[in-house]
C-alpha positions in Angstrom: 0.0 0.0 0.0 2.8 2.2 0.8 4.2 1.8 -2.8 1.5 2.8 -3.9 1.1 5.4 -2.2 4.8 6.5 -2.9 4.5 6.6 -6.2 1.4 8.4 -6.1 3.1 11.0 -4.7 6.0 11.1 -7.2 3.3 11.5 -10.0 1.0 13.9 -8.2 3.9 16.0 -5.6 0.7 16.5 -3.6 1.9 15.7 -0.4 -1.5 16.4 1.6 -3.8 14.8 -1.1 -2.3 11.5 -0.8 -2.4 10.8 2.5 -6.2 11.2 2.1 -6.8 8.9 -0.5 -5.1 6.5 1.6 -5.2 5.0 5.3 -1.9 6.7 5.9 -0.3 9.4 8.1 1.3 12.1 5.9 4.2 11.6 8.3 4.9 7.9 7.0 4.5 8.5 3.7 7.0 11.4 3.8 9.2 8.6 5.5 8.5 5.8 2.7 9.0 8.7 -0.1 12.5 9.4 1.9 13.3 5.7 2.0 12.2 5.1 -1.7 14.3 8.1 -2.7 17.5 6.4 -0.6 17.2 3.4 -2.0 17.7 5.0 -5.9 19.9 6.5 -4.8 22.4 3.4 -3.6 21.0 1.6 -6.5 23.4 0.4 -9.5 21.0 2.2 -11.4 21.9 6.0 -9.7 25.5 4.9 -11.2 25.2 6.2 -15.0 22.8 9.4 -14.3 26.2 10.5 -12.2 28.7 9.1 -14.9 25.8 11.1 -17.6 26.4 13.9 -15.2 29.9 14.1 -15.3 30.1 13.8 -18.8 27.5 16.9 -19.6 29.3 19.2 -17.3 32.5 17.9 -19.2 30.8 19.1 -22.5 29.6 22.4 -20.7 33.2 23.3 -19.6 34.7 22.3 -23.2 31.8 24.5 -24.8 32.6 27.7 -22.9 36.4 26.8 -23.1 35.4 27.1 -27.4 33.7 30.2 -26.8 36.2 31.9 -25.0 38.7 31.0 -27.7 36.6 32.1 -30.2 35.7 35.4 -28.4 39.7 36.4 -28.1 40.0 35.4 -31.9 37.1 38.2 -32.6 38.7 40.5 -30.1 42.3 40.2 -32.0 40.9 40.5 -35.2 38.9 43.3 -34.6 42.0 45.4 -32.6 43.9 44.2 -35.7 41.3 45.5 -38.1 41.4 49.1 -35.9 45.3 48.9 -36.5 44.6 48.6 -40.4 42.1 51.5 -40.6 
């Protein structure tokens, strides 16, 4: 029932309604969400959304590295440009 109720709650994010619908306390069913979110969390699964995770803030840092490169590219061309003019 508490599953159920769990996963109720992970669809709806209604902590007050669920408790309602079911012969629970709100209090346990904050505790079974808790305890369902722990155990995701030490499951083999959490493993590639953290290696995902690590390799998209690897992308982000090589993206702005590219744009700062390309920003002092524009910067010397343009005060190369000025020297020309």
């Amino acid at each position: 029932m508490t599953e159920q109720a769990v996963k109720e709650l992970q669809d709806t994010h209604n902590a007050t309604l669920v408790p309602r619908e079911h012969p629970l306390s709100p209090s346990m069913v904050r505790r079974s969400v808790r305890e369902a979110r722990q155990r995701a969390a030490d499951s083999p699964e959490g493993l590639p959304l953290t290696e995902e995770n690590a390799q998209l803030k690897r992308l982000v840092i090589d993206r702005d590295m590219e744009i700062m490169v390309l920003k002092d590219a524009r910067r010397k061309m343009q005060s190369d440009a000025a020297r020309w003019c």
